[in-house]
N, C-alpha and C positions, 0 to 999 in steps of 0.2 A: 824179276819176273813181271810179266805185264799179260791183260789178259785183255785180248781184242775184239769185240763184236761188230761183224757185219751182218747185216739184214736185207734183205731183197722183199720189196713191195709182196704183199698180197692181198685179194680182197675177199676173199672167203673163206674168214676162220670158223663157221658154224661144222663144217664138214674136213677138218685136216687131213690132208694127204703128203706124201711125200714130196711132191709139183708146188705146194702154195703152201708151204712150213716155210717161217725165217730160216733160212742158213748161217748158223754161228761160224765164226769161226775163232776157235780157243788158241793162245799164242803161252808158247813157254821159251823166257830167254832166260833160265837158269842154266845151270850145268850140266850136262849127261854126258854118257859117253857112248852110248851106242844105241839107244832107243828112249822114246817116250812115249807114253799110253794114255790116252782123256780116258777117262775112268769116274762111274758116277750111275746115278740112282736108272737112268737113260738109258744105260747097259748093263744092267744087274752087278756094274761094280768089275767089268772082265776087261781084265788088261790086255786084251790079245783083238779087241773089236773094233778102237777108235784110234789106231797109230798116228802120232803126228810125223812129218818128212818135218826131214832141214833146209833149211832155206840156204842159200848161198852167205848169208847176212849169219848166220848160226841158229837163227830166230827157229824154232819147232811151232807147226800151226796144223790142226786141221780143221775141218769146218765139217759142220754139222747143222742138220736141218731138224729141228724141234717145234713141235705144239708148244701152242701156251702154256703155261704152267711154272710150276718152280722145284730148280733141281740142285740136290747137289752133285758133287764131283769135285777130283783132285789131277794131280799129275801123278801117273808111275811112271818115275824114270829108274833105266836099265833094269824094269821087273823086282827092283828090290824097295826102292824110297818114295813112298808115296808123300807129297807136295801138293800143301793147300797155296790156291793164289794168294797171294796178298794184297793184291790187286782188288780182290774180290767185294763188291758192293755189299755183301752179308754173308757172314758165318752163321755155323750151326755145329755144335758139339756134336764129335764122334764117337763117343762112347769108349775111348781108348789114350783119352787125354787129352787129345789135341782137337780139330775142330774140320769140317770142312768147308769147305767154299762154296756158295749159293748164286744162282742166277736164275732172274728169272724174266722169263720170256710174255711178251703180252704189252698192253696197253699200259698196265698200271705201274712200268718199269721207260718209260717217257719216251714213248717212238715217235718220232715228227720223220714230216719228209725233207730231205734237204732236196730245196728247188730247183740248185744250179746240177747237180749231180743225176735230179730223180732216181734217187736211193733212201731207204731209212738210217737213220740215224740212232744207235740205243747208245742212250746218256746214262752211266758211270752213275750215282746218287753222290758221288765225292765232285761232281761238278765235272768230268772230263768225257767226254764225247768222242764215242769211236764209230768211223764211217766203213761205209765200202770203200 
């Protein structure tokens, strides 16, 4: 499993709206067999809100546009297994043994511009860099 952020420029976080939120977009290359669901603090946790499609490659991604802040979230895959990233730059205890997956959105999770692209760039904290 790998979990991929894209961000698109914006310059005014004082007022978030849907037009000037980073667009995430979250990648699941684990197994499933007929659905996956981003699922997480963002969507009250509803498997039925944030579908990801398959890619030709097998890769599941959808992307999502988020305010600053810091969320969790997992993967439901085929409505029954929920799946923390591993990928994920920081966990946080579920209350059910296991843990979920954290990210967070903002300045203080290390956005630069990549010059050649003119796109952001949110840097991994494990040192790995995922672009548009």
């Amino acid at each position: 499993r790998q979990l991929q952020l894209r961000a698109t420029a914006n310059t005014d976080m004082s007022n978030p709206t849907e037009e000037n939120m980073p667009c995430i977009t979250f990648t699941y290359s684990g197994e499933a067999d007929h659905s996956v669901a981003l699922v997480g603090c963002f969507n009250s946790w509803n498997g039925e809100r944030d579908m990801l499609t398959k890619n030709p490659d097998g890769k599941w991604e959808v992307t999502k546009a988020l305010p600053p802040g810091r969320y969790e979230y997992k993967f439901l895959v085929d409505g029954e297994r929920f799946v923390e990233d591993t990928n994920a730059a920081e966990r946080d205890m579920d209350g059910f043994g296991g843990s979920h997956s954290v990210i967070t959105v903002g300045n203080d999770v290390g956005l630069d511009l990549d010059d050649t692209a003119g796109k952001l760039v949110v840097q991994h904290d494990r040192g790995v860099a995922y672009s548009q």
